[in-house]
N, C-alpha and C positions, 0 to 999 in steps of 0.2 A: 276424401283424405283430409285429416286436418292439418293446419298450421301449426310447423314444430320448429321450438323455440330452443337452441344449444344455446347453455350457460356455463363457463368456465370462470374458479376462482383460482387464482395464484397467489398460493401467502406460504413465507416460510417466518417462523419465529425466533428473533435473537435466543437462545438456550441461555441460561445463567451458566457460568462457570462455577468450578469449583470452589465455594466461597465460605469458610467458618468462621467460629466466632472469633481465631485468632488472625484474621484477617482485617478483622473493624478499624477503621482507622487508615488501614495500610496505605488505601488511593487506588489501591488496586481494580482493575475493567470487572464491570459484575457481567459482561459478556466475552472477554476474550482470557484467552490462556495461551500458554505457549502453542500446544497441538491447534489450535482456533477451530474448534468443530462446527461452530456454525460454518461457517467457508469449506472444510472437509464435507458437511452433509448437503449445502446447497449446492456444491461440485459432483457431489455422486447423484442429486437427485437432476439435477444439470443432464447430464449424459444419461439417465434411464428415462426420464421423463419428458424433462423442459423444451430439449434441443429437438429429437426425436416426435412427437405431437407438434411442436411449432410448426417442422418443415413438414408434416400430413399436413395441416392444415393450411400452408401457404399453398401447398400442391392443389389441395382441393379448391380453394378460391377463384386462382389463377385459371385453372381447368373449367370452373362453373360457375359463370355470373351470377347464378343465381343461389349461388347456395351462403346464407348468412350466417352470423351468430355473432354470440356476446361473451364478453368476458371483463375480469376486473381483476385487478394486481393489490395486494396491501403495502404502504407506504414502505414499508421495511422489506418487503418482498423486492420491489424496486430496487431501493439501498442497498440491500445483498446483491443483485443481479449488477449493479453498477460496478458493486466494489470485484466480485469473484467471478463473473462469466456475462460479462459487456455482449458477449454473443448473442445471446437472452433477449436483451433487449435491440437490438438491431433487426432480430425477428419480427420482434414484438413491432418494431416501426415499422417494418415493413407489411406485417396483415393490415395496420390500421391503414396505411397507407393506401389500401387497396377498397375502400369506402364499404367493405362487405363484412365489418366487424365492429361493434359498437362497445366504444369503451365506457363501462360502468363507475358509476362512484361509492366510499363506502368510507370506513374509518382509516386513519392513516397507518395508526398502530394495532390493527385490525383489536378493539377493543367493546368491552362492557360498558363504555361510558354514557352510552343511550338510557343505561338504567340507575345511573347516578349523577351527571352533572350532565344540566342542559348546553350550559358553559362551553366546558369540555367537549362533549360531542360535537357542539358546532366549530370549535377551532379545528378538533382534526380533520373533521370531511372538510373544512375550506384547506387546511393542511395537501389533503389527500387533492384537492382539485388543483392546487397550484401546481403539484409533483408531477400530476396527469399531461398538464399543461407544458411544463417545460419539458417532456419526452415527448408526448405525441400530439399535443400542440392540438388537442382535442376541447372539448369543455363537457363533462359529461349531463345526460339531463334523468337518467334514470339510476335510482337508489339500491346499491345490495348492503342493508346492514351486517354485523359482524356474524356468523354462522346463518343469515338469515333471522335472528332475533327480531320480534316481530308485537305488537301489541298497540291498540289505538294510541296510545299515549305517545309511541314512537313513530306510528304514522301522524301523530298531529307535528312532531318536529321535526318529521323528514318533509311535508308538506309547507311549513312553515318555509324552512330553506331554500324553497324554490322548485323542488324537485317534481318534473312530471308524473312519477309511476315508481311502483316500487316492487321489490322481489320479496317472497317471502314462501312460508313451508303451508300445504292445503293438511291442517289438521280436522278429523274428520268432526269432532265436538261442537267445531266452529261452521261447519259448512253449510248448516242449516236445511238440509236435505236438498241441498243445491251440488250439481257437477263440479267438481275441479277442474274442468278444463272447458273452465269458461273464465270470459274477466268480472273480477270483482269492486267494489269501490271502497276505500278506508271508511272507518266509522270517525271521522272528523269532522269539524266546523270549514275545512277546505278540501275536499273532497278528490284523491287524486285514484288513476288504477291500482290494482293490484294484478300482480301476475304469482299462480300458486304453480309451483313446484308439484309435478308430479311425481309421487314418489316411488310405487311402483314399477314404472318404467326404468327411470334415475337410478335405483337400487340394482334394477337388475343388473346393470351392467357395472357402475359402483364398488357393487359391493358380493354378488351372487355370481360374478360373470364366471369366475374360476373356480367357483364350487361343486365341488364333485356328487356330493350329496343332495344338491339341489335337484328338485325331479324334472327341470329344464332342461337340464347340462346335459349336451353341450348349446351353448346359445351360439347360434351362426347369422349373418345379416338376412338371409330369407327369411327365420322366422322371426324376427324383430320387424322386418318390413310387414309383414303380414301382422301383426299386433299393430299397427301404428295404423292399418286399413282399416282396421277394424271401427277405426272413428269417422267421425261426420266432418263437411267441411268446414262449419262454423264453430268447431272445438280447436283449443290450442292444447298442447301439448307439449309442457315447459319442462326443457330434462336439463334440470341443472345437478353439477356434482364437481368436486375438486380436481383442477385438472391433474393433480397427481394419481387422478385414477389410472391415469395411461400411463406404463412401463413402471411407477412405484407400487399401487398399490396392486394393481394386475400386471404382474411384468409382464415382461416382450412376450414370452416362451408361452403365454397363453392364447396368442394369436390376437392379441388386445387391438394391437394398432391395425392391423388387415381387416377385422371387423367390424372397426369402426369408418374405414375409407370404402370398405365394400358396401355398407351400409347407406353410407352418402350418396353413392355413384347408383345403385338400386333404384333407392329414393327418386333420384334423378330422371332416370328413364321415361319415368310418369310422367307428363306435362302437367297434370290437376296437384302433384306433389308442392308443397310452401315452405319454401324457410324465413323466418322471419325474426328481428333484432326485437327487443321489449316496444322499442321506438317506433317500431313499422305497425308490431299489433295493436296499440292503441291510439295511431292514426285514425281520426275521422269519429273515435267512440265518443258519445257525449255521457262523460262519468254520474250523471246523475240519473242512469236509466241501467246503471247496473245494481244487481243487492250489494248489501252492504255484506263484510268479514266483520263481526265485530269479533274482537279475540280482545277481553279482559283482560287476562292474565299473560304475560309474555310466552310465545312458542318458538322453538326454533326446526332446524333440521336436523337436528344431534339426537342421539339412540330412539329406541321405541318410543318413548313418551311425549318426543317433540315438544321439551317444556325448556326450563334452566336448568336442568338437574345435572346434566353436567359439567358444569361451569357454580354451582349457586345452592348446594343440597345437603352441604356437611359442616361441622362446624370448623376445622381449617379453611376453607372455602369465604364463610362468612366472615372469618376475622380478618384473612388476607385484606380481602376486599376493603371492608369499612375501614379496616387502618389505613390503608393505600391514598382512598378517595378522602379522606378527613385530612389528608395534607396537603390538597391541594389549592386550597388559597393561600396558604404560608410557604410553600411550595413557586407559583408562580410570582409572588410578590418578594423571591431572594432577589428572580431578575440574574439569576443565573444559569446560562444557556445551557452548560453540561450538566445540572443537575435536575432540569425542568428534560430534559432530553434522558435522563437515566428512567425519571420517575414515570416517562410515557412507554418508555419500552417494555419498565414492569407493568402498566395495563391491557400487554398483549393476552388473548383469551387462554391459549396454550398455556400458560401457568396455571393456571385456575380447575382448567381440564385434568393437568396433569396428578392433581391434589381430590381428584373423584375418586372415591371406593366404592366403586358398585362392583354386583357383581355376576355372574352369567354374561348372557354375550356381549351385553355393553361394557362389560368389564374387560372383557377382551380387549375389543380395540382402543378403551381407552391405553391398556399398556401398552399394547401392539406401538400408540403413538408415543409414550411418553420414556426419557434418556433417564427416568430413574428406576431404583430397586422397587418403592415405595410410594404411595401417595404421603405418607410423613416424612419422605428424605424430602420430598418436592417441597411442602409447606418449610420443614426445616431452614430448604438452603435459602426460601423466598424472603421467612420473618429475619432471619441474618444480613441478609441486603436491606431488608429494610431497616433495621436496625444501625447500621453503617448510615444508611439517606439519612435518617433521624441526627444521625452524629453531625455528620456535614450540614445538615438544616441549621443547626444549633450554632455549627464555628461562624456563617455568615450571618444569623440573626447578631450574636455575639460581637464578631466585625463590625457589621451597620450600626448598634447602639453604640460602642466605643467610639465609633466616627462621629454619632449624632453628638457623644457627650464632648469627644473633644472640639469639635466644631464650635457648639455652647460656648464653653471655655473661651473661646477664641473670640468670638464675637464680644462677650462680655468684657474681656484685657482690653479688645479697640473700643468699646464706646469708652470705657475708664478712662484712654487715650486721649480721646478725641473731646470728650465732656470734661477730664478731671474730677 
């Protein structure tokens, strides 16, 4: 039986509100409106998903010393859960609490900035680690970047940072006729694990578990136990997937969460059965004795192609982007909180996503996720906010040189003073 690795991500994304061009200027929240739907959807995802998976999983802990796993929160995920469903997070302290759950680290504004400012990246994961910190009072040591976005270059700066081991997607291009469910080592100058995402397994339940068409269906925990036997005991077996898989994207009525606790409790029975946190499996491994992942090009866990293409493939996509990140040093040198705090929340991935036109099944779930008609409403209402930040950039650069020149002035009148 191999060692199998649960990975849960919890991220919800600030939505833009409703925002036109006769709004520029206004002052108005590019996240809140009367109805505040982000509060409305992380309230309903709250009660189908959050509350509901949190208390199976404190049940199964509590029950089974031995049963582990992982999971990671995005900064804003937190921030919502603070601000709209404080329950949320009391759970949340309460798994970590019970030393059978390892808290992951990652971007704070679960973002692309790993693929644009080295900068940037490392303020938010230190972001993201202080937020970690003052909730569960943890310090994380092992890395989930944003969707799993992945490529040597971001393993040399997730390595760089300090990080033990990192998560990432097993794309088959890269595997080099090597297993996936073995450990790998970064292709860096510091050499740390890698743990690959099995994706068939992951999927199954993900994403296949309620399809009727699938020629599995119905998937029950016997024969999910029985695939998982099917392995050796020196294989891992890492099913990582969003925890909104349970009661949002599989609702209740699919037998989602019975499944998943029968599954465990099965597992169990077995004494040669493992559960283990990233942390446990690459205890003892001396990373220079594993192959290398080298992945060139950046991969993620997002549709067939496990590439950027969802986030990075069009040209609304393109332009968002490099406008966004080309204001960031004039940006953090206004030195003003609420709009250094506007422009991180527009580098959430979920914008970017939502601005894909693809199309067949990825096409699907890209809508399936995203609150607009259109991938051009989405770019429309993004380049409009931006457009607004531009405005605002310009009143305080404006500001500050009329201070710098009347300051001049000033200095100049006293020395006239003081010299004659």
């Amino acid at each position: 039986m191999p060692k199998i690795c649960f990975y849960f991500e919890l991220h919800q994304p600030y939505r833009l509100a409703p925002y036109s061009v006769f709004d520029i200027g206004s002052g108005r929240s590019y996240f809140k409106n009367l109805s505040d739907d982000n509060k409305a959807i992380f309230q309903k995802v709250t009660q189908k998903s959050y509350l509901p998976m949190l208390t199976v999983l404190l049940e199964l802990v509590k029950s089974h010393p031995s049963f582990f796993f992982s999971l990671s929160c995005s900064g804003i995920f937190l921030e919502q859960a603070e601000e709209y469903a404080p329950e949320v997070i009391s759970l949340l302290q309460d798994l970590v609490k019970t030393g059978q759950v390892e808290v992951l680290a990652e971007t704070y504004h679960h973002s692309l900035a790993a693929l644009y400012s080295k900068s940037e990246f490392a303020d938010q994961v230190k972001l993201h680690e202080k937020k970690v910190w003052e909730l569960f009072h943890v310090q994380p040591k092992i890395f989930r970047n944003t969707e799993l976005i992945y490529s040597d270059h971001i393993g040399s700066l997730v390595s760089e940072l300090g990080y033990s081991a990192m998560l990432t997607e097993a794309v088959d291009r890269y595997l080099d006729g090597y297993s996936r469910t073995q450990l790998f080592s970064s292709y860096t100058q510091k050499r740390i694990p890698l743990l690959l995402k099995h994706a068939q397994l992951s999927d199954d339940i993900a994403f296949r578990f309620s399809n009727r068409s699938w020629i599995e269906y119905p998937l029950d925990s016997g024969k999910f136990v029985n695939w998982l036997h099917a392995y050796q005991e020196h294989e891992f077996i890492n099913l990582f997937m969003d925890f909104e898989t349970f009661g949002e994207h599989q609702w209740e009525d699919t037998g989602i969460f019975e499944f998943f606790k029968h599954t465990i409790t099965q597992l169990l029975e077995f004494p040669w059965n493992r559960f283990v946190t990233p942390s446990q499996a690459i205890k003892g491994v001396d990373v220079n004795t594993l192959p290398f992942y080298k992945v060139a090009q950046p991969i993620s866990w997002a549709d067939i192609d496990r590439d950027l293409s969802a986030w990075r493939d069009n040209e609304l996509q393109y332009d968002t982007l490099e406008k966004m990140y080309a204001m960031q040093e004039e940006i953090l040198d206004s030195k003003d909180v609420e709009l250094i705090h506007d422009w991180r929340r527009l580098q959430t991935s979920d914008h970017f996503y939502y601005m894909c036109i693809k199309w067949s099944n990825d096409g699907d779930v890209h809508a399936y996720f995203s609150p607009y008609d259109s991938p051009l409403d989405a770019y429309n209402r993004f380049t409009t906010v931006l457009a607004d930040m531009k405005g605002r950039l310009f009143n305080i650069e404006h500001k500050m040189y009329s201070n710098n020149e009347t300051f001049a002035d000033d200095s100049s009148a006293s020395r006239k003073v003081m010299y004659g």
